[in-house]
N, CA, C, O and CB atoms as a CASP TS submission, in Angstrom:
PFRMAT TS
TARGET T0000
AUTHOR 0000-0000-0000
METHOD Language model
MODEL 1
PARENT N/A
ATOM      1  N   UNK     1      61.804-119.237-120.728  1.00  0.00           N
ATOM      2  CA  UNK     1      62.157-117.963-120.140  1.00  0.00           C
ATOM      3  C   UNK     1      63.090-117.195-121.061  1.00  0.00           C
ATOM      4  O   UNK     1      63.859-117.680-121.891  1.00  0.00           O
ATOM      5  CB  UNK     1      62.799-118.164-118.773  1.00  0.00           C
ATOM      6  N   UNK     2      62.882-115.850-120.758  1.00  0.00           N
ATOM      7  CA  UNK     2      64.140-114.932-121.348  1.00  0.00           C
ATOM      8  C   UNK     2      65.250-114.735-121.335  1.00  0.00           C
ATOM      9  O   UNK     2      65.297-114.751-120.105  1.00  0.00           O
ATOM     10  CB  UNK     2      64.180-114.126-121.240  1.00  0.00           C
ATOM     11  N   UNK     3      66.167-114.566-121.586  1.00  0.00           N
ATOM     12  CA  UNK     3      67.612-114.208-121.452  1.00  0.00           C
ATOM     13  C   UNK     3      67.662-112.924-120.910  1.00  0.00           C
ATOM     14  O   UNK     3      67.313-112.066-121.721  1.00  0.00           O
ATOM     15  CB  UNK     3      68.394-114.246-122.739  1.00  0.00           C
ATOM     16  N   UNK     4      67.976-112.510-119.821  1.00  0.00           N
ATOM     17  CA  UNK     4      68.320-110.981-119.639  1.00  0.00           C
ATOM     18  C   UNK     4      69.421-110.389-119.888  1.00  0.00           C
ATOM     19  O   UNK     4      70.564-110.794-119.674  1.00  0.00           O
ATOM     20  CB  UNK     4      68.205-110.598-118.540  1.00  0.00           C
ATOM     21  N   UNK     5      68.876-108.875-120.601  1.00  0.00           N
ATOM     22  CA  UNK     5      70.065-108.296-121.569  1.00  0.00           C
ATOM     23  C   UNK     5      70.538-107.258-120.286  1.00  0.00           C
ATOM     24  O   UNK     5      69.866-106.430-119.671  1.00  0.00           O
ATOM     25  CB  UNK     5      69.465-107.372-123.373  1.00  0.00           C
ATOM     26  N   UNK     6      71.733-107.586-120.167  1.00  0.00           N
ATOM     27  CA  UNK     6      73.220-106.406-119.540  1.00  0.00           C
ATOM     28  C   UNK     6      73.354-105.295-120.132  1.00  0.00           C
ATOM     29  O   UNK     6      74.082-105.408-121.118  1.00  0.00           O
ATOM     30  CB  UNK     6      74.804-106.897-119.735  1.00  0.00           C
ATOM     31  N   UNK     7      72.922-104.143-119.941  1.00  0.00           N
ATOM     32  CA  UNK     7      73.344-102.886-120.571  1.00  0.00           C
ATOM     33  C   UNK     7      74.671-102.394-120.627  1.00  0.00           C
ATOM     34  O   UNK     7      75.117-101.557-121.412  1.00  0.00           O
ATOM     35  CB  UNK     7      72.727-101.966-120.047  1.00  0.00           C
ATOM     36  N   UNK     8      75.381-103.124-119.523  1.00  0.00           N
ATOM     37  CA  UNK     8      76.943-102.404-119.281  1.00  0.00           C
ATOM     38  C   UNK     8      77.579-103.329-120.710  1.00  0.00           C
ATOM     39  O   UNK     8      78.164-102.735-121.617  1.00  0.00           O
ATOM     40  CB  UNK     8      77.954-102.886-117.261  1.00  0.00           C
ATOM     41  N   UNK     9      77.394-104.600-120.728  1.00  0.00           N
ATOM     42  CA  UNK     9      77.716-105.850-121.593  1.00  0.00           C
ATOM     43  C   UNK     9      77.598-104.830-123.079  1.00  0.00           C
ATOM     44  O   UNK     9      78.487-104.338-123.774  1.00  0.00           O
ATOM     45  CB  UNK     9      76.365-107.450-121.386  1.00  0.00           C
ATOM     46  N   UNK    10      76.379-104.790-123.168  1.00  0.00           N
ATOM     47  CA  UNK    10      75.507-104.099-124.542  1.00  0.00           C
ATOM     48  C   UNK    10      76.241-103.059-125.489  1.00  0.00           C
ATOM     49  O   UNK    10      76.406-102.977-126.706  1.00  0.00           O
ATOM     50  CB  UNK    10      74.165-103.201-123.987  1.00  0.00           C
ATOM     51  N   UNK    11      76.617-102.282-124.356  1.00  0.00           N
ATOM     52  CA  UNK    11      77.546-101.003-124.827  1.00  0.00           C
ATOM     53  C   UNK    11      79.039-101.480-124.812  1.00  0.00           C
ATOM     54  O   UNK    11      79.869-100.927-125.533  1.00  0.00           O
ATOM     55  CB  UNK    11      77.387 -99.600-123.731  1.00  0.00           C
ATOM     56  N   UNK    12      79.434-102.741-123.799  1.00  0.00           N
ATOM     57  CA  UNK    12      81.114-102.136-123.986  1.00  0.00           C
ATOM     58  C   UNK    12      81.524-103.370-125.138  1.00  0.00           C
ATOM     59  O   UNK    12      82.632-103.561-125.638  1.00  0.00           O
ATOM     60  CB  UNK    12      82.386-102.208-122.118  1.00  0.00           C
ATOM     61  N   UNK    13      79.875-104.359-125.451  1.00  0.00           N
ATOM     62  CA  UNK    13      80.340-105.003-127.161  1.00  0.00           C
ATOM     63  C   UNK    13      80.538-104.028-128.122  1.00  0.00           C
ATOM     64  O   UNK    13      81.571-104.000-128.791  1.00  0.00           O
ATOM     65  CB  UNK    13      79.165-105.960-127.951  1.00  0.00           C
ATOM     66  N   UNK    14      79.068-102.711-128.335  1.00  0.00           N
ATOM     67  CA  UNK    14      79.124-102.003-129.707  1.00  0.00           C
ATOM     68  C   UNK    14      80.545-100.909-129.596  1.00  0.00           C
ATOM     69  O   UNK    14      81.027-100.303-130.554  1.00  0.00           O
ATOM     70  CB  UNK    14      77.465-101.053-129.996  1.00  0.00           C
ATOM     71  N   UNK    15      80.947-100.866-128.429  1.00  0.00           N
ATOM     72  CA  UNK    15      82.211 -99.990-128.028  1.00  0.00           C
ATOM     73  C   UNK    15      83.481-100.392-128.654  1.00  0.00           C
ATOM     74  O   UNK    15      84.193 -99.595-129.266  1.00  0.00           O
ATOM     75  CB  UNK    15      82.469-100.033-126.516  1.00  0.00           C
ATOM     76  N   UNK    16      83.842-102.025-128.446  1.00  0.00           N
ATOM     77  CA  UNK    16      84.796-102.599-129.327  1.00  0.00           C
ATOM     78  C   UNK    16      84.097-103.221-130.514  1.00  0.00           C
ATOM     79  O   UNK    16      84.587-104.350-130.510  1.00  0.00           O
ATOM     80  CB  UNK    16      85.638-103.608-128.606  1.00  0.00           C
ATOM     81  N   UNK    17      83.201-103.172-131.586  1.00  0.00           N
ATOM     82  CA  UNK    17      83.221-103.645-132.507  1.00  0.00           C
ATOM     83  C   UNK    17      84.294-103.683-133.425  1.00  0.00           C
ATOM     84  O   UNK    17      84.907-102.619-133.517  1.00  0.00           O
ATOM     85  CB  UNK    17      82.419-103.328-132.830  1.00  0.00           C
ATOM     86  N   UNK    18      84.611-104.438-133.993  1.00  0.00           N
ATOM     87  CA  UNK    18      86.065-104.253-134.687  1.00  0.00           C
ATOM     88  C   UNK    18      85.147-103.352-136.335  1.00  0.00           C
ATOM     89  O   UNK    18      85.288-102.185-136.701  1.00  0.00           O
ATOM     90  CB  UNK    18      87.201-106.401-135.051  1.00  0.00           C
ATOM     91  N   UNK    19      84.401-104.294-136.880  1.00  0.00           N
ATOM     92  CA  UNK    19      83.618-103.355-137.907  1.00  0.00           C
ATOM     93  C   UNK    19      83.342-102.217-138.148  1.00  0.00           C
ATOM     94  O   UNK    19      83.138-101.806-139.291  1.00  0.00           O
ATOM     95  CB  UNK    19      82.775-103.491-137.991  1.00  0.00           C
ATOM     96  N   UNK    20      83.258-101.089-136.475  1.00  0.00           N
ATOM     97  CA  UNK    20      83.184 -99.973-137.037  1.00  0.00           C
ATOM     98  C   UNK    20      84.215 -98.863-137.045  1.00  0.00           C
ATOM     99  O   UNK    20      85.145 -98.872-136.238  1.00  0.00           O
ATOM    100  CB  UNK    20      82.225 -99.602-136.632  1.00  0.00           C
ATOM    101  N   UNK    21      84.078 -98.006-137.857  1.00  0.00           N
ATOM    102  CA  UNK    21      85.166 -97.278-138.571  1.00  0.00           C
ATOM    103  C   UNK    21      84.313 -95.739-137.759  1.00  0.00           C
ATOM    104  O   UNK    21      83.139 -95.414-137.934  1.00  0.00           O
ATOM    105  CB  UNK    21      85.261 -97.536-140.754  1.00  0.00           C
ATOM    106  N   UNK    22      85.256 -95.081-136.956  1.00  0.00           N
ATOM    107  CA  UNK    22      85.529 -93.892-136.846  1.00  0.00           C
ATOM    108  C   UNK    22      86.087 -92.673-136.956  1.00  0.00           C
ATOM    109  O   UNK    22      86.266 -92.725-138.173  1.00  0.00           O
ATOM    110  CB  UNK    22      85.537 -93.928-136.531  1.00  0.00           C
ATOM    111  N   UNK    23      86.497 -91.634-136.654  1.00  0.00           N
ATOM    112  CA  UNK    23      87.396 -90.720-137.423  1.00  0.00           C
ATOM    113  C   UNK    23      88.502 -90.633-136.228  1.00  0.00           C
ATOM    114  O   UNK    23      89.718 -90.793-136.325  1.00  0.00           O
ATOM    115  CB  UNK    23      86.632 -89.125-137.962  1.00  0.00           C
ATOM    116  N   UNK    24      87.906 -90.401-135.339  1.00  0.00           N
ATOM    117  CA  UNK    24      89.083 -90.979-133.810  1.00  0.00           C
ATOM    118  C   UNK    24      89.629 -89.672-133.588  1.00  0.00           C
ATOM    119  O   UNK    24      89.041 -88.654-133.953  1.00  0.00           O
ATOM    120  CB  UNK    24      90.697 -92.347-134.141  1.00  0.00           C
ATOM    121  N   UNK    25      90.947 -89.671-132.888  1.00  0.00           N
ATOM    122  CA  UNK    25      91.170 -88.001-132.476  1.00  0.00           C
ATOM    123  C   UNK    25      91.709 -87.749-133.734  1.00  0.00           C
ATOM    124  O   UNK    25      91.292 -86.680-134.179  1.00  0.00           O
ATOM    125  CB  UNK    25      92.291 -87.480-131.070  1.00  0.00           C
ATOM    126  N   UNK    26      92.592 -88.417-134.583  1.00  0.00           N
ATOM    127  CA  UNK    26      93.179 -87.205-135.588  1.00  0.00           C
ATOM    128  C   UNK    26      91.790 -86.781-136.603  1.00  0.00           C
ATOM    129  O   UNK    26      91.845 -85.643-137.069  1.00  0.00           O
ATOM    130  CB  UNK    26      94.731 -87.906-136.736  1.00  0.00           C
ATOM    131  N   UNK    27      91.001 -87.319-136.838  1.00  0.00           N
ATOM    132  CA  UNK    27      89.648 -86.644-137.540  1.00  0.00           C
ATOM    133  C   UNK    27      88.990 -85.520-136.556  1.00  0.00           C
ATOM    134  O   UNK    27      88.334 -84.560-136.960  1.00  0.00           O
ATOM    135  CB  UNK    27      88.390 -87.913-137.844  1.00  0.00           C
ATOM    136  N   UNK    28      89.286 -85.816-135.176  1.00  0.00           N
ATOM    137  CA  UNK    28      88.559 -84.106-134.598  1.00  0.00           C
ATOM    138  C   UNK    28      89.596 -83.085-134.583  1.00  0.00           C
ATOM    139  O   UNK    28      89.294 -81.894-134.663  1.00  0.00           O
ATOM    140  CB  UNK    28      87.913 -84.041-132.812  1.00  0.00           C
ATOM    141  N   UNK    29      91.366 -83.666-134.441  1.00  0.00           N
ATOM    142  CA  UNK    29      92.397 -82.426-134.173  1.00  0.00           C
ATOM    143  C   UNK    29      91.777 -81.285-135.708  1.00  0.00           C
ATOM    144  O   UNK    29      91.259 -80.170-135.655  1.00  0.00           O
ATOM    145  CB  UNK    29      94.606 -83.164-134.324  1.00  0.00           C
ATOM    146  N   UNK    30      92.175 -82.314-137.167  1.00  0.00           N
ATOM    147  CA  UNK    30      92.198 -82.106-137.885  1.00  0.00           C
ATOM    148  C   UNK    30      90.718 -80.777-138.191  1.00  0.00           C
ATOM    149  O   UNK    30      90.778 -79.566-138.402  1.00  0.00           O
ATOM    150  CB  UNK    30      92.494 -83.329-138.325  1.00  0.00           C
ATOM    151  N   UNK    31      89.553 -81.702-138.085  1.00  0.00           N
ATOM    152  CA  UNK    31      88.209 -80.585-137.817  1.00  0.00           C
ATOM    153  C   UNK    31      88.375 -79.599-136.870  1.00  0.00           C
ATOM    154  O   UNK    31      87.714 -78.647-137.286  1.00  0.00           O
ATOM    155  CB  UNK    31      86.891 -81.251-137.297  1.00  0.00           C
ATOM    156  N   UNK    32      89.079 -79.196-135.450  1.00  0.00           N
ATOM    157  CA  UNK    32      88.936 -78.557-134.874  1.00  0.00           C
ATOM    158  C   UNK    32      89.964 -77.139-135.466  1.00  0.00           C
ATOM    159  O   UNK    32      89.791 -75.924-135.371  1.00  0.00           O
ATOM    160  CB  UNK    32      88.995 -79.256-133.726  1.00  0.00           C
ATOM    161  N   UNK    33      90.890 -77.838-135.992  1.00  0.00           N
ATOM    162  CA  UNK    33      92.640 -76.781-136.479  1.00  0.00           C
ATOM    163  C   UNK    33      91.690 -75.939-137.738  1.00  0.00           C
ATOM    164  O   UNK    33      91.892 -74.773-138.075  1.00  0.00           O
ATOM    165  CB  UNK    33      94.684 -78.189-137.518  1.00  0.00           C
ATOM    166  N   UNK    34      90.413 -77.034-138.428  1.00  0.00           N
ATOM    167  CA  UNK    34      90.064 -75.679-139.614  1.00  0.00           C
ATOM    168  C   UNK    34      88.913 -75.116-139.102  1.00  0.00           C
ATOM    169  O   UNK    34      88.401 -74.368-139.935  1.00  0.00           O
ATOM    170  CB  UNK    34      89.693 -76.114-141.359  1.00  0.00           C
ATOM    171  N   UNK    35      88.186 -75.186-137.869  1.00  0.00           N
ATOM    172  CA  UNK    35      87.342 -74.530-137.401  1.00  0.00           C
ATOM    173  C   UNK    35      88.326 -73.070-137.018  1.00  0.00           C
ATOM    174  O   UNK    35      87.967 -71.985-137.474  1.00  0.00           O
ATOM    175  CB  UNK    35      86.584 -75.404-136.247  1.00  0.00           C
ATOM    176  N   UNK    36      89.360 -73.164-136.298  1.00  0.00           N
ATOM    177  CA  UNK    36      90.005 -72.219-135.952  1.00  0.00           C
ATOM    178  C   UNK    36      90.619 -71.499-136.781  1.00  0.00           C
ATOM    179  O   UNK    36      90.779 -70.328-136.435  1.00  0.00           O
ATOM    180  CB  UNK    36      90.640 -72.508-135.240  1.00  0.00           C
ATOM    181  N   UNK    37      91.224 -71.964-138.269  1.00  0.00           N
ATOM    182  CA  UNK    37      91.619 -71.295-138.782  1.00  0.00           C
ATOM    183  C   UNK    37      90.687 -70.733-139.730  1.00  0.00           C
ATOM    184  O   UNK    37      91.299 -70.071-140.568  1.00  0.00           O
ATOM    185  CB  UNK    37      92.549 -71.716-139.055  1.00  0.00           C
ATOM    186  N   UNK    38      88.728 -70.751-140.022  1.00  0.00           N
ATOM    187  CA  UNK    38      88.054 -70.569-140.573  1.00  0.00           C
ATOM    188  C   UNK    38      87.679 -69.144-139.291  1.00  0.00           C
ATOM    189  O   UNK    38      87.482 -68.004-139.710  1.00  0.00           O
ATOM    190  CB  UNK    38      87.280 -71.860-141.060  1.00  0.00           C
ATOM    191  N   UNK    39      87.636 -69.447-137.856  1.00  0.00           N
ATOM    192  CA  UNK    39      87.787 -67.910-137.389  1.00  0.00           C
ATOM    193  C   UNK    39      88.829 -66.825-137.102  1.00  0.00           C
ATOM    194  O   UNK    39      88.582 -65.739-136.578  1.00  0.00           O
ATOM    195  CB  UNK    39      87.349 -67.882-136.441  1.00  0.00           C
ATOM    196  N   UNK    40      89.872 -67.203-137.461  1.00  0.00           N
ATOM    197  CA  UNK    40      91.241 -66.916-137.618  1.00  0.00           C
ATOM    198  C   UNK    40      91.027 -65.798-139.265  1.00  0.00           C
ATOM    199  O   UNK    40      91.499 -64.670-139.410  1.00  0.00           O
ATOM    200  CB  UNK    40      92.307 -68.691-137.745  1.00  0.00           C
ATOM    201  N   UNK    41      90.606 -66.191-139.779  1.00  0.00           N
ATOM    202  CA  UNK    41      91.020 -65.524-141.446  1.00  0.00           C
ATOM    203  C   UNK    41      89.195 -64.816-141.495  1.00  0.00           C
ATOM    204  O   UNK    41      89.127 -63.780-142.157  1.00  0.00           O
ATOM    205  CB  UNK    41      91.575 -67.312-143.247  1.00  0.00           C
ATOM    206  N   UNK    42      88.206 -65.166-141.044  1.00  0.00           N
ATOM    207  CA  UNK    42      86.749 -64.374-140.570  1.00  0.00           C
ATOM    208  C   UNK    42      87.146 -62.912-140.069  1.00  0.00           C
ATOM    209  O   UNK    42      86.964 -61.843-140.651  1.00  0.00           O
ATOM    210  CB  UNK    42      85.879 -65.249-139.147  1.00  0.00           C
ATOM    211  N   UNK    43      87.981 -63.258-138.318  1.00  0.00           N
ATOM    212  CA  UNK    43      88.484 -62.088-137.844  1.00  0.00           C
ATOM    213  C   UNK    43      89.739 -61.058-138.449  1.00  0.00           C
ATOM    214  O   UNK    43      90.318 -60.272-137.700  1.00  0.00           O
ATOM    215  CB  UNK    43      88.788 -62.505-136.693  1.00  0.00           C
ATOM    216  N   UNK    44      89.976 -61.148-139.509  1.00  0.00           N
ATOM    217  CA  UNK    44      91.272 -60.818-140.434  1.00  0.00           C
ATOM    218  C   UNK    44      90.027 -60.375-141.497  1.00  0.00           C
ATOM    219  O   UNK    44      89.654 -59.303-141.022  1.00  0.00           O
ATOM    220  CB  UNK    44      92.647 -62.343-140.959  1.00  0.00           C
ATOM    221  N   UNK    45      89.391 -60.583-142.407  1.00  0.00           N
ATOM    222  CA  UNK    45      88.639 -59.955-143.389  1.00  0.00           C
ATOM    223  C   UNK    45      87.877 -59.190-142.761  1.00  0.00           C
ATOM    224  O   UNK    45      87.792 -58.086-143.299  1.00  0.00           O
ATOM    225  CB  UNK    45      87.956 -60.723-144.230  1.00  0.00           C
ATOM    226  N   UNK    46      87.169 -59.334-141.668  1.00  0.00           N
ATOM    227  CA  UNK    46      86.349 -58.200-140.841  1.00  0.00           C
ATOM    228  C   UNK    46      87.114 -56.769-140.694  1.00  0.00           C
ATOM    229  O   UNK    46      86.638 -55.666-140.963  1.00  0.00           O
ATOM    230  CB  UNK    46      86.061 -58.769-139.261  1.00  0.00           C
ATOM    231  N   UNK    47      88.272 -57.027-140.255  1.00  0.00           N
ATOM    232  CA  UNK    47      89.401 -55.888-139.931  1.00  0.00           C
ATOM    233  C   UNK    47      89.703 -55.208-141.312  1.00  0.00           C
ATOM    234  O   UNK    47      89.727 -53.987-141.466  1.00  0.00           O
ATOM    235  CB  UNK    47      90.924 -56.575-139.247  1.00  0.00           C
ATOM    236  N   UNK    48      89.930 -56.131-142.295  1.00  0.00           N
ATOM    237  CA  UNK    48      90.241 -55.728-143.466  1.00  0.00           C
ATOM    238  C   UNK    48      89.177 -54.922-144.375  1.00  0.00           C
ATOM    239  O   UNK    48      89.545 -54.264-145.348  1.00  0.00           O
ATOM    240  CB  UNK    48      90.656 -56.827-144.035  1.00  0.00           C
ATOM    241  N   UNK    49      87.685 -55.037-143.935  1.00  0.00           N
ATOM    242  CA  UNK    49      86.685 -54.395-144.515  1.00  0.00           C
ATOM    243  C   UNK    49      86.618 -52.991-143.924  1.00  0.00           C
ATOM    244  O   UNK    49      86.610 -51.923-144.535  1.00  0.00           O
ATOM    245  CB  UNK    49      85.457 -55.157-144.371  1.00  0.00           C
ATOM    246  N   UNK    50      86.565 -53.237-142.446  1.00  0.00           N
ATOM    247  CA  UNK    50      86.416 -52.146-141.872  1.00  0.00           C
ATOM    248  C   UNK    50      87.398 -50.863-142.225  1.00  0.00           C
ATOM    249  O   UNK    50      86.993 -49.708-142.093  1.00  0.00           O
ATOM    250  CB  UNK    50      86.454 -52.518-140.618  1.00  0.00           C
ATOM    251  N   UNK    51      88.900 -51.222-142.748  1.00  0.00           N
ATOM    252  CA  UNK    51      89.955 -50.414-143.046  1.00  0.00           C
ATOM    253  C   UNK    51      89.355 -49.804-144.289  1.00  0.00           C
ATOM    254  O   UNK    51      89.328 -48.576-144.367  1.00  0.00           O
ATOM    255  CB  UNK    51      91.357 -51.153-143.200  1.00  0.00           C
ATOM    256  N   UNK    52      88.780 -50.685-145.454  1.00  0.00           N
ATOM    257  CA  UNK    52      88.505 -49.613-146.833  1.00  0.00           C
ATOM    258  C   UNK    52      87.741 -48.457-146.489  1.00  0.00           C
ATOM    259  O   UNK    52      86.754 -48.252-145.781  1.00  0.00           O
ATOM    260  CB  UNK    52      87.618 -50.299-148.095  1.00  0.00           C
ATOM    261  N   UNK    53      88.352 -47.895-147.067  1.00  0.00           N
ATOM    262  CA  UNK    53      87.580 -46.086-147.261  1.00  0.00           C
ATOM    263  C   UNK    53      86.777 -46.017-148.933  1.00  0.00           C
ATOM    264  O   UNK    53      87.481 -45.391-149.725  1.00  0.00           O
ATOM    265  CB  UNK    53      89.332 -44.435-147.282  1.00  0.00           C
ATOM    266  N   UNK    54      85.989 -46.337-149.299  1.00  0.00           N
ATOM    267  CA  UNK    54      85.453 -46.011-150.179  1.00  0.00           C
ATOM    268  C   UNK    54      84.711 -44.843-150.536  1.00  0.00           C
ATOM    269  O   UNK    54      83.701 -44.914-149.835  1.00  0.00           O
ATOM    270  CB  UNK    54      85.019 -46.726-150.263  1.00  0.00           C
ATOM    271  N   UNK    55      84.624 -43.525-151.423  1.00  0.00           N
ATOM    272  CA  UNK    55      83.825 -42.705-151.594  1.00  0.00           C
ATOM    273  C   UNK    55      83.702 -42.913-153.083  1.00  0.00           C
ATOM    274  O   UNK    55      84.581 -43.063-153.932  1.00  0.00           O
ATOM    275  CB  UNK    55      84.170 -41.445-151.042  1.00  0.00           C
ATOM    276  N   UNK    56      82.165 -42.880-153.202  1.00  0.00           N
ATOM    277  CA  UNK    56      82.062 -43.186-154.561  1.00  0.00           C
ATOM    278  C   UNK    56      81.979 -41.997-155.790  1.00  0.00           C
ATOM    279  O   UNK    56      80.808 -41.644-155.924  1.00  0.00           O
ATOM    280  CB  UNK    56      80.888 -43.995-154.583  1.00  0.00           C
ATOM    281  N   UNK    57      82.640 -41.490-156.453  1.00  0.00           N
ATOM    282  CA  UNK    57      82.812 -40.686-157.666  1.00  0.00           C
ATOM    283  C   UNK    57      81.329 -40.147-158.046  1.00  0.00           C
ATOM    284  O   UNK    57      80.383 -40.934-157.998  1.00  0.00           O
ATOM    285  CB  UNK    57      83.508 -41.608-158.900  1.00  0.00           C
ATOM    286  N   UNK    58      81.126 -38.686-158.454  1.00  0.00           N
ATOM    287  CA  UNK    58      79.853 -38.211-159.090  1.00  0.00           C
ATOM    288  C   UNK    58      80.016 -38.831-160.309  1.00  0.00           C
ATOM    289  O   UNK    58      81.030 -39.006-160.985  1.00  0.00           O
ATOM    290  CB  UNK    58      79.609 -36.642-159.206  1.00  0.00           C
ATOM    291  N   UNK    59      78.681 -39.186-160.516  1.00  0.00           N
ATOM    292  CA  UNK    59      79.064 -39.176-162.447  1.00  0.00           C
ATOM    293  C   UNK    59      79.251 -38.081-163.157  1.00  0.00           C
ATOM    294  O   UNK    59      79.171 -36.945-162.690  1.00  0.00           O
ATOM    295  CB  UNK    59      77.953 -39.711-163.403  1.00  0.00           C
ATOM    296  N   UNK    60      79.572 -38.425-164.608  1.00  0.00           N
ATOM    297  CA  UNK    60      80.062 -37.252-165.443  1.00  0.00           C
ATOM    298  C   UNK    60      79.011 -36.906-166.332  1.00  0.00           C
ATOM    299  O   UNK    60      78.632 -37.838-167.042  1.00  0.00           O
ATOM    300  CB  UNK    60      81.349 -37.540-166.253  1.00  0.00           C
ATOM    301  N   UNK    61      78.283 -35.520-166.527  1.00  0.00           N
ATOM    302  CA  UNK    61      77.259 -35.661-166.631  1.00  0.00           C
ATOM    303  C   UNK    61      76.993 -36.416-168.884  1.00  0.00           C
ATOM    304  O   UNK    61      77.780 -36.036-169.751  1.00  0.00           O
ATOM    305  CB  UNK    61      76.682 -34.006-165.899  1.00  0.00           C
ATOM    306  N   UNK    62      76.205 -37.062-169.096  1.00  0.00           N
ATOM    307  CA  UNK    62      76.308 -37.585-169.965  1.00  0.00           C
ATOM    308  C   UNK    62      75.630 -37.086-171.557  1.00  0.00           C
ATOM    309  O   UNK    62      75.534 -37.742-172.594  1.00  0.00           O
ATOM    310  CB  UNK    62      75.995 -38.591-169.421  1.00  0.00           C
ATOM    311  N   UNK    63      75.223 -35.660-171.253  1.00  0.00           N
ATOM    312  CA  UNK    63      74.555 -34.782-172.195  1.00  0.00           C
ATOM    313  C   UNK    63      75.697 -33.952-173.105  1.00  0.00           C
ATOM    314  O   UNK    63      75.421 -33.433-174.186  1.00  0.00           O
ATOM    315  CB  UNK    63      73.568 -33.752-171.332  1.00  0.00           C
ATOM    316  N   UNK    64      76.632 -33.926-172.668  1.00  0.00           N
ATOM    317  CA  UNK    64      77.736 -32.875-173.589  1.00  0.00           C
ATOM    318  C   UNK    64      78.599 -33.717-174.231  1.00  0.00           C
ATOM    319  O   UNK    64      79.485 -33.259-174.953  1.00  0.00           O
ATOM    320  CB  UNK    64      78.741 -31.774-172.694  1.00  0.00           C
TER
END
């Protein structure tokens, strides 16, 4: 006969494996602080584009 496999068992072994290596909360604080500060400095260059006034110069004509 078979051995029957425990699903609750199954998961709360691969849950404590000591072998595996995660990033844990300071690897998401860390990912989440430059997600925010990647839309933080997005919404700051947007503002900053919108402020230039550019008009661009005629040329000078190049025959004389």
């Amino acid at each position: 006969m078979s051995t029957p496999v425990y699903l609750t068992q199954a998961a709360a072994n691969l849950a404590l494996d000591e072998t595996k290596v995660t990033p844990g909360l300071l690897g998401f604080v860390v990912f989440a602080a430059l997600g925010v500060a990647t839309w933080f400095l997005l919404r700051s260059m947007n503002s900053r584009f919108k402020r230039i006034d550019f008009e661009e110069q005629p040329e000078a004509p190049k025959g004389e």
